[in-house]
Structure formats: C-alpha cells, structure tokens
C-alpha beads as a LAMMPS data file, in Angstrom:
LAMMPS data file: protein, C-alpha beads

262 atoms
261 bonds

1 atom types
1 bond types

-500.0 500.0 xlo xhi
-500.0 500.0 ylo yhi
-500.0 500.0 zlo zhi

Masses

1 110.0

Atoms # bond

1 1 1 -425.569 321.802 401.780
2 1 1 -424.228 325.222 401.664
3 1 1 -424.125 325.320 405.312
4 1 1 -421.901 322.358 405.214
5 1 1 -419.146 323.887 402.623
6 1 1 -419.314 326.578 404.901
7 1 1 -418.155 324.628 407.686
8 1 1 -415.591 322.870 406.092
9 1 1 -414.029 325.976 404.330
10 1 1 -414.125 327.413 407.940
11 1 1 -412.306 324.273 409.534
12 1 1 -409.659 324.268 406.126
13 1 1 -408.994 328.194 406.992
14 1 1 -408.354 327.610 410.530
15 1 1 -404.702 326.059 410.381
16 1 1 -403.569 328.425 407.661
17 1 1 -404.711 331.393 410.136
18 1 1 -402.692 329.653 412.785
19 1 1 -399.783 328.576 411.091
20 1 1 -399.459 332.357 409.169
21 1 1 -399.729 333.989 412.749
22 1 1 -397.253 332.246 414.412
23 1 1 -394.443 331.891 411.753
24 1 1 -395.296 335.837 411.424
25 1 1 -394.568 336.149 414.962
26 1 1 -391.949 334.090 414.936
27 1 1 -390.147 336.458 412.034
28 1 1 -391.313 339.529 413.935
29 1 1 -389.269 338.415 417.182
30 1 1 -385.772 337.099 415.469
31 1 1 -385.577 340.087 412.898
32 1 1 -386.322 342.370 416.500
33 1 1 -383.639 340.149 417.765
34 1 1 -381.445 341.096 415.444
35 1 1 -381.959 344.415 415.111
36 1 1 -381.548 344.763 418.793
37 1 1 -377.945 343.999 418.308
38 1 1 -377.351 345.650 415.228
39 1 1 -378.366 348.801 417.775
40 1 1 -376.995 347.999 420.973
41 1 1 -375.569 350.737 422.147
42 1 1 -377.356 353.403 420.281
43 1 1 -379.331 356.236 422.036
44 1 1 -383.106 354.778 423.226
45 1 1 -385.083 356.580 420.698
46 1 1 -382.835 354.786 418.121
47 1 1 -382.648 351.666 419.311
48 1 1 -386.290 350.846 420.094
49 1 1 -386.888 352.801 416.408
50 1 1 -384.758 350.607 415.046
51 1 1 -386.105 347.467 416.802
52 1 1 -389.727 348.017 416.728
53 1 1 -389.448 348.821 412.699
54 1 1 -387.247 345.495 411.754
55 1 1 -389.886 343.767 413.676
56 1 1 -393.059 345.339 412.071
57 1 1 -391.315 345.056 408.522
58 1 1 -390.629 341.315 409.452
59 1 1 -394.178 340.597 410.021
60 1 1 -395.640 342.485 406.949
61 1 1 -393.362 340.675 404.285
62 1 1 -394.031 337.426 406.416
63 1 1 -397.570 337.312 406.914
64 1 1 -398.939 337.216 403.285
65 1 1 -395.530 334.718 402.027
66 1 1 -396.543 332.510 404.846
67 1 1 -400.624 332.464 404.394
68 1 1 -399.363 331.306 400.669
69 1 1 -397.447 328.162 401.757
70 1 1 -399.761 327.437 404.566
71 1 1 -402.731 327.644 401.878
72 1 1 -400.564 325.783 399.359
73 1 1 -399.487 322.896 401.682
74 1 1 -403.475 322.633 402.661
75 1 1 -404.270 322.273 399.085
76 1 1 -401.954 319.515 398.607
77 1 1 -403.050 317.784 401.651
78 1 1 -406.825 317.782 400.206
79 1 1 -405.322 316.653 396.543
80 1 1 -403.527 313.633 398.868
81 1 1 -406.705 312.895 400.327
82 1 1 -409.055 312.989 397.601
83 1 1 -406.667 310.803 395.252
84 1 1 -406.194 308.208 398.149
85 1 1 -409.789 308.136 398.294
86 1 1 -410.435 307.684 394.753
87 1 1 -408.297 304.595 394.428
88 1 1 -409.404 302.828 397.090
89 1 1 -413.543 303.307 396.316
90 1 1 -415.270 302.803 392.895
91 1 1 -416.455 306.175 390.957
92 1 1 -419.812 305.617 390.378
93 1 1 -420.999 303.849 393.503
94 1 1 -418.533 304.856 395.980
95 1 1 -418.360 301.648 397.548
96 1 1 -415.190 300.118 398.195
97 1 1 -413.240 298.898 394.934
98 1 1 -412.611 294.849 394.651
99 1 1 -409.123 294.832 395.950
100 1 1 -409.215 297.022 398.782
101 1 1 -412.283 294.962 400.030
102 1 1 -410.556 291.534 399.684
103 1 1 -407.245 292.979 401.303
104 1 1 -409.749 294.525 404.296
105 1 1 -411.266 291.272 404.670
106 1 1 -407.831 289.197 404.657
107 1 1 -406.666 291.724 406.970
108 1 1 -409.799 290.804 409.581
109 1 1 -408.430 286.796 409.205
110 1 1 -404.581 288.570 410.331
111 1 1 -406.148 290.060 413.225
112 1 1 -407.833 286.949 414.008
113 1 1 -405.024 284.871 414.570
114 1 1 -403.583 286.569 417.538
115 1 1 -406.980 287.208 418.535
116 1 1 -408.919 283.809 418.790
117 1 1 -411.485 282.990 416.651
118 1 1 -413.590 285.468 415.063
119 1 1 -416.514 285.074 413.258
120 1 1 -418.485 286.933 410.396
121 1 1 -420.542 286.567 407.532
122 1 1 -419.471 287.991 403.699
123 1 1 -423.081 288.336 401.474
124 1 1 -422.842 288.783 397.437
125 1 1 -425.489 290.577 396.158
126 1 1 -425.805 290.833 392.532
127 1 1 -428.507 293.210 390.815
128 1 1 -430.832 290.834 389.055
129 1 1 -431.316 291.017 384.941
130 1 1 -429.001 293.746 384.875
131 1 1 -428.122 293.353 381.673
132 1 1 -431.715 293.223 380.485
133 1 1 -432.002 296.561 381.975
134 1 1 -428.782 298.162 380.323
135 1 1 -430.425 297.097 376.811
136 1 1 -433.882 298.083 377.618
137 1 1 -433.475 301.293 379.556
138 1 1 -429.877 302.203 378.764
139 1 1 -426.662 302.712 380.466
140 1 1 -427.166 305.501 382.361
141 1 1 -430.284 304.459 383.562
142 1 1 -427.926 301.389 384.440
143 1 1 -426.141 303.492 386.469
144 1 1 -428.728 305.003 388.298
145 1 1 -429.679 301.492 389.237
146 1 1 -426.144 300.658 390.606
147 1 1 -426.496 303.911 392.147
148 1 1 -430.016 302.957 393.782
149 1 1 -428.948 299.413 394.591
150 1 1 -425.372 301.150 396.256
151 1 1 -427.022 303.635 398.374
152 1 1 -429.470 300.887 399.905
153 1 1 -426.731 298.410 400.778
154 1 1 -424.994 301.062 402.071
155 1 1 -427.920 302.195 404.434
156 1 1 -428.579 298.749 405.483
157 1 1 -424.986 297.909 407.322
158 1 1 -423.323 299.031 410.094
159 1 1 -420.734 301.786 410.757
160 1 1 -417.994 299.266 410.780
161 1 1 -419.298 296.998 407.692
162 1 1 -417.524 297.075 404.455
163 1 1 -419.286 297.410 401.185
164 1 1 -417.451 296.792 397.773
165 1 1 -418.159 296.799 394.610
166 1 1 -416.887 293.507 393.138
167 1 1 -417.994 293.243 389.734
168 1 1 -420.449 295.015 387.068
169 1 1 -423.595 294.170 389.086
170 1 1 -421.916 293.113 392.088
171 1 1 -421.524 293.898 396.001
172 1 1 -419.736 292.178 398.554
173 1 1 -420.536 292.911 402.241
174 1 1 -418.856 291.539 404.896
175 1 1 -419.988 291.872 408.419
176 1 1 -417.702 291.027 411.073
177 1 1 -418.864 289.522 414.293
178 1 1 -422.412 289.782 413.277
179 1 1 -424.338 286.524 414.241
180 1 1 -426.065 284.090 411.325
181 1 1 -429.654 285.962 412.633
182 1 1 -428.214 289.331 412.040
183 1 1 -426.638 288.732 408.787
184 1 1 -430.103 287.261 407.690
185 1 1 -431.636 290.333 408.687
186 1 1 -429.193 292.381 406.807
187 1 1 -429.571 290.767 403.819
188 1 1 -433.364 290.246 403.669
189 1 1 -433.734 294.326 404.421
190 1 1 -431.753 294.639 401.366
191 1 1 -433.709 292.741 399.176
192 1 1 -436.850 293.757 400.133
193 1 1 -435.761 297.412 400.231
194 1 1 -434.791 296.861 396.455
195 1 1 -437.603 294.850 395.854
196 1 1 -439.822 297.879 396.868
197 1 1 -437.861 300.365 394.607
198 1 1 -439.374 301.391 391.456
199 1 1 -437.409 303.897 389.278
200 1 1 -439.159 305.406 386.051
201 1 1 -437.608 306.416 383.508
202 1 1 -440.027 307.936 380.846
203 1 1 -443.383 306.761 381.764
204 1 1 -442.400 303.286 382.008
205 1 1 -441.862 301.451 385.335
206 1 1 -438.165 299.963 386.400
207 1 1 -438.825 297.714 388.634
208 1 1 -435.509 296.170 390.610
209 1 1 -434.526 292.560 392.336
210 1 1 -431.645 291.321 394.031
211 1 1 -430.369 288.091 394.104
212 1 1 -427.924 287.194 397.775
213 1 1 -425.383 284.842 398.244
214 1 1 -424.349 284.313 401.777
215 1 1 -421.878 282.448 404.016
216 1 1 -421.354 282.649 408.086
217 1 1 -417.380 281.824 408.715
218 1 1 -415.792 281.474 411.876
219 1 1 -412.190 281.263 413.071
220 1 1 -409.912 281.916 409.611
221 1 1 -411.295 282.272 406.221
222 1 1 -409.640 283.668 402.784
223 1 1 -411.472 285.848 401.059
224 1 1 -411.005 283.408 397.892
225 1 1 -412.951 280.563 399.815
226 1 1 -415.375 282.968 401.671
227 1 1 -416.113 284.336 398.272
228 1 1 -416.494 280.846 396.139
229 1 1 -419.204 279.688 399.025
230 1 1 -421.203 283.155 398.943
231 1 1 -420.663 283.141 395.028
232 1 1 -421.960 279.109 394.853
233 1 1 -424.837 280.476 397.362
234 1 1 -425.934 283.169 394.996
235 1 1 -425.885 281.071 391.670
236 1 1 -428.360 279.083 393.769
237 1 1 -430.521 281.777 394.303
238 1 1 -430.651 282.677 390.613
239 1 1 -431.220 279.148 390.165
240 1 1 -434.481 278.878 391.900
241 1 1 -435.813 282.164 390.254
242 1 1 -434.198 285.252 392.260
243 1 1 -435.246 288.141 394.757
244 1 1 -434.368 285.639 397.217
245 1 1 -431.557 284.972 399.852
246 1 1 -429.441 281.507 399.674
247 1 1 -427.470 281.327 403.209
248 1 1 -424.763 278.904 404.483
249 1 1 -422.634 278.438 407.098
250 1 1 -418.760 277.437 406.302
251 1 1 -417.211 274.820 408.939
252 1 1 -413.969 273.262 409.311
253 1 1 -413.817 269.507 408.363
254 1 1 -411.359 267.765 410.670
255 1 1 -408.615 268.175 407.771
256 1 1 -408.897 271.226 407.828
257 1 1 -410.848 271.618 404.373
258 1 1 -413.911 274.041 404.780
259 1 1 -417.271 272.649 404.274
260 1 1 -420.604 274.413 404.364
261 1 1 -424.137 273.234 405.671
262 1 1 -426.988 275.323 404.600

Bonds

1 1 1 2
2 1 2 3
3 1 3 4
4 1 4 5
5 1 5 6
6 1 6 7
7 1 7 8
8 1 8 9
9 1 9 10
10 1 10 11
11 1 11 12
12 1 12 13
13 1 13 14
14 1 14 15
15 1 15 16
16 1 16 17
17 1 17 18
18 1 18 19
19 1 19 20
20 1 20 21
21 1 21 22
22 1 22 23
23 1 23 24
24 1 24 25
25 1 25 26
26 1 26 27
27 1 27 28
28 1 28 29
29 1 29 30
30 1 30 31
31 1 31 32
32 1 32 33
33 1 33 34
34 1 34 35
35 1 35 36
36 1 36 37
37 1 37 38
38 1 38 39
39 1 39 40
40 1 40 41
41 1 41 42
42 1 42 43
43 1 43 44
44 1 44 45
45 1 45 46
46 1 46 47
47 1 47 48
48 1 48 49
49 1 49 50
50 1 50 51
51 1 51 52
52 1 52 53
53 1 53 54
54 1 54 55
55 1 55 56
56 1 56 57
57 1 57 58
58 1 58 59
59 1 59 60
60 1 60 61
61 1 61 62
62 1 62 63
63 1 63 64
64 1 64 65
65 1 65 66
66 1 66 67
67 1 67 68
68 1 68 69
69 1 69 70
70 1 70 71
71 1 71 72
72 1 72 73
73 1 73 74
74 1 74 75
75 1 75 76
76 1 76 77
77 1 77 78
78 1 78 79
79 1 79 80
80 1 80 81
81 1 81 82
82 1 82 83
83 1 83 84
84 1 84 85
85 1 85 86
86 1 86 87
87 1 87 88
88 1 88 89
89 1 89 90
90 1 90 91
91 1 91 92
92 1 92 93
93 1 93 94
94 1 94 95
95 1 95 96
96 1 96 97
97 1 97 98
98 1 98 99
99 1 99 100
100 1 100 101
101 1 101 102
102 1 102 103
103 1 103 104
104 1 104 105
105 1 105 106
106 1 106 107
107 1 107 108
108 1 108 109
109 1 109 110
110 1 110 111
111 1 111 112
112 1 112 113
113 1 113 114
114 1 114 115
115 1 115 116
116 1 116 117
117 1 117 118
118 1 118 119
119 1 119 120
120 1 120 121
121 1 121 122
122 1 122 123
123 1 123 124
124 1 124 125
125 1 125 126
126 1 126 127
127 1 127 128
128 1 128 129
129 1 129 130
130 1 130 131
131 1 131 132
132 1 132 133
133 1 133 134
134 1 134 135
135 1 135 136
136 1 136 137
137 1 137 138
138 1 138 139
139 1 139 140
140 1 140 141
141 1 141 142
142 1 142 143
143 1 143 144
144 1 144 145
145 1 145 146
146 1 146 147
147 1 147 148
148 1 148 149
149 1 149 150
150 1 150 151
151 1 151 152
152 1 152 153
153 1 153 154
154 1 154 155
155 1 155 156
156 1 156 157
157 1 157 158
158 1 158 159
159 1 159 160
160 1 160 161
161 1 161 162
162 1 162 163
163 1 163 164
164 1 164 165
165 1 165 166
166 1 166 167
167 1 167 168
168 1 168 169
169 1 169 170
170 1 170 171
171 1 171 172
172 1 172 173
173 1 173 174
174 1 174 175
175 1 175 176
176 1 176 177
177 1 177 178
178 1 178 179
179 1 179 180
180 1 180 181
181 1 181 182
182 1 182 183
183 1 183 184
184 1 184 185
185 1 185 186
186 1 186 187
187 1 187 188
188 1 188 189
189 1 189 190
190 1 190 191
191 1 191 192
192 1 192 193
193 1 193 194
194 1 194 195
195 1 195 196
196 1 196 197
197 1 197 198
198 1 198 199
199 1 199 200
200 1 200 201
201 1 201 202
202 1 202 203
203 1 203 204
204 1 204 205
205 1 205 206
206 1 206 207
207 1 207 208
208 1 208 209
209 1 209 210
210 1 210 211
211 1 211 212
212 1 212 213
213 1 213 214
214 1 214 215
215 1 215 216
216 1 216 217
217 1 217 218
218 1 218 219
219 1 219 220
220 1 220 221
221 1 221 222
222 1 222 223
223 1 223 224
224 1 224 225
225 1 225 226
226 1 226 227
227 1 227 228
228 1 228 229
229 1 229 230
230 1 230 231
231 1 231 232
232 1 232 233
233 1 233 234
234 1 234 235
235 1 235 236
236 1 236 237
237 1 237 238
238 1 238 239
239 1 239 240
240 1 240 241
241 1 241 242
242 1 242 243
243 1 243 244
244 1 244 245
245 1 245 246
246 1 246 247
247 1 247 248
248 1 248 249
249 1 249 250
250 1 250 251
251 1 251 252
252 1 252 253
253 1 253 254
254 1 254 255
255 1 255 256
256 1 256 257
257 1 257 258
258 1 258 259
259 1 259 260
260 1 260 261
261 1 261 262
C-alpha cells in the first residue's frame, strides 16, 4: 500500500519537476536576452557579467514561483478528478450511481444504431431480507453487507461491465455482448459467491442471499424496458423463495412491442 502512494506521489511530482524546469529556463534565456541588449556594446567582462547574472537571477526567483503554480494547478487537477468521480459512483459501494448507469446503458442503444444490432444482458440483483438484517444486526453492519455484496459483483464481471448501484439493496449489471450462457454464468457465480459468505458480527453468524433478475436484449432496448423485465424477473425470484436466478430473454413482437420468453 505504501509502495503504491509512493508511486503515485512520484508520477504527481514528475510534471511539476518538468514544467518548473523549463518555464525556469525559459525565464533564464529571455531575461539573458535582455540583458544582452541592455549591454551591447559594453566591454566583454561587462557584458557577459551582466548577462550571465540577469540570467541566473531569472532562474532563482523563477524556479520556486513556478514549482508553486505547477504544484497548485496539479492539486486542482486531482480536486477535478476526485469530485467527478464522486458524482458519478455511490460513496459507500463505489459502484456506479443510478443515473450514470442508465445514461451508460442508453448510450450502448446510441451506439447501436449506427452499428447494427447489438446484444447484451442487464441482471438486478437485490440483497435478500435486507431489511431484516438492518434491524437485527444494525446499519453499519448493513453496510458492510452492501459492501460484501459490492465487492463480489464487482469481482465477478468483466473489465468493460458496468455495475451500479440502483437502489438501497440494489445492483444493476449490464453486460454488453455477452451471450445468454455467459450472463447465466455471471449471475449464478454471484449468487453462489454470496451464498457462501458468512459475516459475523459478535458471535453470531450473518449469513447472506441474493435474489437475480435477468433479461438478454438484442438490437435496441431502453433502459426503462430493460429494467421493468429484469425487475419483473427478480420479483419472480423472490416469489418462489430467493437465492435463485429468474432469466429471460426480451424479443421484438412484429409491432415492435418487446416481449420476453423465459
């Protein structure tokens, strides 16, 4: 871990060196410019005095004024950063927040229409009993539970998969161009991954279930109706006692009205 900070102060320190040497160098050669006039036509011992001291002055009121702004404009770069993060991903989890992973998704259908047809599969996974748990165990053992649940969904995808964080007890997951036998495998190494995870807080046992909703789309979906078939698949699953998958596959009915088979 330290090794890592390390790194990255190394990598943060690099451009300030840079940017302080050059503009320093920079200073160093226009105020020996200009001093070079100012003492044309002076004896050689005064001129070069004259022009090697205007350019070493130069470069020592430069180099620390410059290393300031350089470290100030670095600073501000990593405040940018780290407050564009934070509003796209959710604080505790840091999956992706609700809206940036419907816009993501809506953006895939964009792509798709210059693109032929594209297909993909969205899965809603919702923590089961949570509520149970909150009352029995407390809130932040809540949290370490969303936590938990987070990091396993998260370790289950792809590079290029989203994750978001759609409601209290609630992920989305979309994985584009994934086929219906990969997104089944995705979802059934989450649950069973969760299934497997006791946490204990005290000496009693917290044992953990997930309930999935999914739905395979091809060609162009909204992430409303993607959404209300995954969500319709996952109150089935609760339905028929949870820690189980519910899977469908959304077609297009010749009027153009998407249906699902299962």
């Amino acid at each position: 871990m330290d090794n890592n900070g390390a790194g990255h102060s190394g990598r943060d320190w690099a451009p300030i060196v840079r940017y302080s040497l050059l503009g320093t160098a920079a200073c160093a050669v226009v105020a020996a410019g200009a001093a070079a006039v100012l003492f044309s036509g002076q004896p050689d011992g005064t001129f070069w005095r004259g022009v090697i001291g205007a350019g070493a002055v130069a470069s020592l009121v430069a180099a620390p004024l410059l290393a300031l702004v350089a470290n100030e404009r670095r600073k501000f770069a990593s405040l940018r950063s780290e407050v564009s993060r934070l509003s796209s991903t959710d604080a505790l989890t840091s999956c992706l927040n609700s809206g940036v992973f419907a816009n993501l998704i809506d953006a895939f259908r964009g792509n798709s229409a210059s693109g032929g047809r594209r297909q993909g599969a969205l899965l809603v996974v919702e923590i089961d009993d949570f509520r149970a748990i909150n009352a029995k165990f407390g809130h932040a053992w809540g949290d370490e539970v969303l936590k938990s649940v987070a990091g396993t969904i998260k370790s289950s995808v792809r590079a290029g998969d989203l994750v978001g964080r759609i409601g209290g007890e609630e992920f989305g997951i979309f994985l584009p161009g994934t086929s219906r036998e990969n997104a089944e495998r995705v979802a059934e190494r989450i649950r069973g991954t969760v299934s497997d995870t006791i946490l204990e807080p005290g000496a009693r046992q917290l044992p953990l279930s997930v309930s999935v909703g999914a739905v395979l789309f091809e060609d162009q979906v909204e992430f409303d109706d993607l959404f209300r078939h995954a969500d319709d698949r996952l109150s089935e699953a609760k339905a028929r006692g949870r820690n189980r998958i519910e899977f469908a596959e959304l077609s297009d009915q010749p009027e153009g009205r998407p249906s699902y088979d299962s």
